[in-house]
Structure formats: structure tokens, C-alpha cells
N, C-alpha and C positions, 0 to 999 in steps of 0.2 A: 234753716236752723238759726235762733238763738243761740248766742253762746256768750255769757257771763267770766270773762278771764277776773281773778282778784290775785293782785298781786303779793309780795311780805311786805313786812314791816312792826312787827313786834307788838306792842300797847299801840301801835300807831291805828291799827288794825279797829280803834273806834271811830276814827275818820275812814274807814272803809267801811263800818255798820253805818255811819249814820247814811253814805252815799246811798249802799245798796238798798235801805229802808226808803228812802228818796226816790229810788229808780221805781221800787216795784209800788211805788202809791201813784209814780205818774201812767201805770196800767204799764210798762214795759218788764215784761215776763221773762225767764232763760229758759229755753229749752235743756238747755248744758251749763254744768257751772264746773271750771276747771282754777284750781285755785294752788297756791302756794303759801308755805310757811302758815300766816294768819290768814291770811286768804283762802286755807286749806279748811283752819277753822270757821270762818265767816260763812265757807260757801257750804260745807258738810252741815253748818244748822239749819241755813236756810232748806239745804234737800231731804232733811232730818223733817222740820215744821210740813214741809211739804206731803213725804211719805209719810205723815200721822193726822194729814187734814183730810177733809174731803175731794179735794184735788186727787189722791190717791184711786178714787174709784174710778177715773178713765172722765172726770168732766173735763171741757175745752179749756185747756191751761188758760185762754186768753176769750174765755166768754164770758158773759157778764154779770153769772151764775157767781166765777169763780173770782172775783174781784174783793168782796167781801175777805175772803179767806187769804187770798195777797197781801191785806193790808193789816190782817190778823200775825202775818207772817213778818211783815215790819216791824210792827210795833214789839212782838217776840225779839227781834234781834237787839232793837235798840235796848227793850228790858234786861236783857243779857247785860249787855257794856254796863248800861245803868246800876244797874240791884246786885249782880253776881261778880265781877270784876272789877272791884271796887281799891284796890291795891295789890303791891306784889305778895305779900305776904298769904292772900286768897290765892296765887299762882304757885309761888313755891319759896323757896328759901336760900339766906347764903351758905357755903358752907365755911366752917371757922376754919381758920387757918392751920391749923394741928390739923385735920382731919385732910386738909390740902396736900399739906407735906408728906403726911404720910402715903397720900395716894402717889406722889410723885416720887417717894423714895422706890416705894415697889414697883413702881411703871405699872399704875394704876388709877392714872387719872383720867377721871369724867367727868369737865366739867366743874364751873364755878359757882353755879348754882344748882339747887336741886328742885324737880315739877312737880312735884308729887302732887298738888293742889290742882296743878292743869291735867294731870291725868286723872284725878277724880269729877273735872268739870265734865271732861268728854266724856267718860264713863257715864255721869251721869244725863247728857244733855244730847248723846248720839245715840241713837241706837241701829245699828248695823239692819235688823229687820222692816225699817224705817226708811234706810235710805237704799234697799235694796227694790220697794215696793214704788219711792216715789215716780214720778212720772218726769222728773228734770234728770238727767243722769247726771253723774259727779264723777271727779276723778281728781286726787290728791299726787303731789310731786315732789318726791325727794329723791334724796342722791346717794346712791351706796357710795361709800367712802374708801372702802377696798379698789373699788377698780373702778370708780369716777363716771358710773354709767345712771342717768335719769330714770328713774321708775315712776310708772306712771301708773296708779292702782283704782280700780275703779270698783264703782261700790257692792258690787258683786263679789268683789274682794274679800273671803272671813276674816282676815285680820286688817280690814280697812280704818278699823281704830286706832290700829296702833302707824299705820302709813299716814293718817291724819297727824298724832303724836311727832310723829318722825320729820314730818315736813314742816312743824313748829320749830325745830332744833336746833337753836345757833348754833354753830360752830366755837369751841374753847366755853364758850360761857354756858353750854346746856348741855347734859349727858346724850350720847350717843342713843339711839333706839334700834335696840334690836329684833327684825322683824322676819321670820323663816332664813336665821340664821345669817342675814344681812343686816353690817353695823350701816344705819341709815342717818343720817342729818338734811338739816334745811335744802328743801328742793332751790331756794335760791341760790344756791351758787352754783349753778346751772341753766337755771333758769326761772328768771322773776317772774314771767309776766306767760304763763304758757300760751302764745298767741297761734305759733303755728300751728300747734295741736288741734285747737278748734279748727281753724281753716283748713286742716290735714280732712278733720272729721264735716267736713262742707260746713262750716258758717257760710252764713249770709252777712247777717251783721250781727257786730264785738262790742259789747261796754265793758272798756278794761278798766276797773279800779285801783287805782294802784296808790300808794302811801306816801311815793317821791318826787318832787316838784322834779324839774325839766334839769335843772341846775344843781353842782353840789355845792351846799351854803355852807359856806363858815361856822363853825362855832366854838363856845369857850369851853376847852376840853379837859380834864385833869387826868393829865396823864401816868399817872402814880396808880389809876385805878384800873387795873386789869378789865372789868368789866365792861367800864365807860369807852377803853381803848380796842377793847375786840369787837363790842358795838359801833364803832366809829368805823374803824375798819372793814366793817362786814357793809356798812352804808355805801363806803367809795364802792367797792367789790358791784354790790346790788345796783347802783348807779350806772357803770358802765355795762352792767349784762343787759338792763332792763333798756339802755340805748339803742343797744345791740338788736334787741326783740321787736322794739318795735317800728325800727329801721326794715327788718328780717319783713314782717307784715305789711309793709308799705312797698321792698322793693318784690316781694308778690302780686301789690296791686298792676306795680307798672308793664312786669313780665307777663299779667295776663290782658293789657290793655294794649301791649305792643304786639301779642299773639305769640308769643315767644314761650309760653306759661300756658299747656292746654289740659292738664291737671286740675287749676284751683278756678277759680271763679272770684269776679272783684268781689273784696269785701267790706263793708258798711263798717269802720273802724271808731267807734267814739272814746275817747280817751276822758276818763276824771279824776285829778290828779291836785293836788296841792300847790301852789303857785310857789311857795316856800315852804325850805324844811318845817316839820312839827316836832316843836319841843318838848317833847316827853319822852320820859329813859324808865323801860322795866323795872329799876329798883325802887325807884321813887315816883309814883306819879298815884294823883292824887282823885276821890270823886269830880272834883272840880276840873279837872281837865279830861278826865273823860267825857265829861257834860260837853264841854270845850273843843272836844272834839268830833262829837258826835253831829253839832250843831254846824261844825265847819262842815263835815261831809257831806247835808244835807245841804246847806247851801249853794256847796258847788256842783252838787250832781242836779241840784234845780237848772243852774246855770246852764248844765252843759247838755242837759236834754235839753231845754228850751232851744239854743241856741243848733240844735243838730236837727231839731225839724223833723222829728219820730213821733 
């Protein structure tokens, strides 16, 4: 098995469209796409395009039938980033400060911004019947907040829209999603980069796309600003898990090469990743840097198939 991990990372998540539109034009397909936070959204479109193309009818994911319609499936994701997510204000809004206080005087706060924009994207751009039908399977991850346990919902799921939703959700800076009565947020802080899961579900071999360079870089912060500070914050957080993960997938390779590991099977691990942080923040970020970024991802996911010999 294929298995396509995409990591979070907010607007960053166009330097993850442009990788994945990269990957599937060099003819490398997922059988599985298991995704986080933006990643949740990136990979629910791609298995969204999938269960509404002709791929749907049972042709060979990776024949040469279906090549044509792969690369119909790229060029959809990047038109996405491009034409539809073209500022915050198309995602959702801030909310003013009166309407802050008040939520915090009643111990009623959700959240510093509102998505209403992102949940009319999905609404309009998933359709549950679509990705129930595809032939890649999917699975979105967030984290109940009550009792700190990973959900892992797959597209079989009826309310898999709103577990896509839920796995977008920063923490402080995005409302809460409540889905069969579980307050749900970003499956990242739990987990970035869901590697195990694929090798739990037998990969062979992982292209994990992920948002955040190897290092956490510097930057000039204003810390006055609640949102820039709880984004910052959630980077350190997702940096150390996402170490975590793919350390976790690496000492599986060695526990089944030492024999020690008679469960998983080595697994073919391609990482594409950003050499430094990307600067671009959800309030402000501009066509131009979605362009900017879409064009990094493609570059680098050239790079690193080339370089892996697939």
C-alpha cells in the first residue's frame, strides 16, 4: 500500500498543494491519504476529485488509463489554493473585541476568530457521497479535548465533514467543533504527521508532506497580538510532535530490520518538507504568496522524488 501522510500547518497548507499536485503528475498515486489539520483538508479534496472522476469506477489507480485524470486531479488542487483561497477574509473572520469580552465574561469563549468561510469551502468542495465512493481511502485526525484522545474518522464516517472541520481547529485562535457530541480541535497536537497509522494499516511506502522545515526558525513576533502568539505557540508544540513521529516511523524501520518488530514491515519513508520556516500567517497573507507557495511545493516535491528513486 500507498499511503500519502500530509501534515498541518494553516495557509501553510499551499506549500503542501503545490507538493501533492507535484507528486501525483510524477505518476506516484496513494492508495491512502491520512491527513491532519490542513492536511485533512488537502487530502479530503484530493479523495473528494478522486470519488467524482472516473477513477471511481474500479480503473487501475496507477494505469495508464488513469494518468490523464491524476493530473486533472493536480491541477483541481492547485486551482483551489489559486482562485478560491485567495485571503483570510474568504476563510473567516476576527472577532471585535466587545463580542471577546463578552464571551469571556460568561465563560463563553470560542475562539478568536470565526470560519464560517472555511466551513462553507468544505461544504461546498467535499462531498461525503464522493469520498465515500473513492477508491483511495481517507481518514481525518483530531483530538477530543475533553479527554485528550486522537480520533481517527474515516470516510465512511456521516459526519466526516465536520471531523475534516475539526481537524482544521487551532487551538485559542479557532472555535471548537462539535461533532456526536465531542468538543473536537486540531488533530495536531497529537499528532502532526499520522505516520504510524499508515504503517499500523501496512504501508509499504509514505510520502509525508509536511509544512515544517527540520528546525524551529526564528521569527519577528508581535507579541501584543493574541493570534500571531497562539500561532507561534502551536508551531513550537507541532515541531516537537512532528520530531516525535517521525523518529516513532524510523525506530520501526530498525525494530523490524533487527527482527525485534514482527508486526510492521520496513517502510519506504519519503519526507517533503520545507528547508525553512514559511512566512505566511492566516490573517494576512496575500494571492502573491499563495502563488509563492504553491510554486515552493512543487519544487521541492520535484526534488525529493527525484532524489528517492520512485
Amino acid at each position: 500500500m500507498r499511503a500519502l501522510v500530509l501534515g498541518g500547518g494553516s495557509v501553510k497548507g499551499a506549500f503542501q498543494a503545490g507538493a501533492i499536485a507535484e507528486i501525483l503528475r510524477s505518476g506516484w498515486y496513494p492508495d491512502a491519504i491520512y491527513g491532519v489539520s490542513v492536511g485533512a483538508l488537502n487530502g479530503a479534496y484530493v479523495a473528494n476529485k478522486v470519488g467524482e472522476s472516473r477513477l471511481s469506477s474500479g480503473a487501475d489507480i496507477a494505469g495508464d488509463d488513469a494518468r490523464a485524470a491524476w493530473e486533472s486531479i493536480a491541477n483541481d488542487l492547485e486551482s483551489l489554493w489559486r482562485h478560491k483561497i485567495t485571503s483570510f477574509e474568504v476563510l473567516g473572520r476576527k472577532r471585535g473585541w466587545l463580542s471577546l469580552a463578552w464571551q469571556i465574561a460568561w465563560s463563553n469563549f470560542d475562539g478568536l476568530l470565526k470560519m464560517d468561510g472555511l466551513n462553507k469551502l468544505v461544504d461546498r468542495q467535499i462531498a461525503p457521497h464522493n469520498l465515500r465512493r473513492s477508491i483511495v481511502k481517507y481518514y481525518a485526525f483530531s483530538v477530543n479535548i475533553a479527554n485528550g484522545e486522537l480520533i481517527k474518522a474515516g470516510a465512511n464516517d456521516p459526519d466526516i465533514c465536520q471531523y475534516i472541520l475539526a481537524s482544521t481547529r487551532i487551538p485559542i485562535v479557532m472555535p471548537i467543533e462539535r461533532v456526536a457530541n465531542q468538543p473536537l480541535l486540531d488533530g495536531g497536537i497529537r499528532d502532526v504527521a499520522p505516520l504510524k497509522h499508515a504503517i499500523d494499516d501496512g504501508a509499504k511506502e509514505i510520502m509525508a508532506v509536511l509544512c515544517h522545515p527540520k528546525g524551529v526558525s526564528g521569527v519577528s513576533l508581535e507579541f501584543g497580538k493574541l493570534t500571531e502568539l497562539a500561532n507561534r505557540l502551536m508551531e513550537i508544540v507541532v515541531h516537537e510532535i512532528l520530531t516525535n513521529d517521525i523518529d516513532q516511523a524510523r525506530r520501526v524501520n530498525e525494530a523490524v530490520k533487527a527482527g525485534t518488530d514482527q508486526q510492521h514491515r520496513v517502510v519506504k519513508l519519503i519526507e517533503i518538507r520545507p528547508e525553512k520556516s514559511l512566512n505566511i500567517q492566516i490573517e494576512k497573507f496575500t494571492p502573491a504568496q499563495i502563488a509563492e507557495m504553491l510554486e515552493l511545493g512543487k519544487a521541492t516535491a520535484q526534488t525529493a522524488v527525484s532524489q528517492s528513486g520512485i
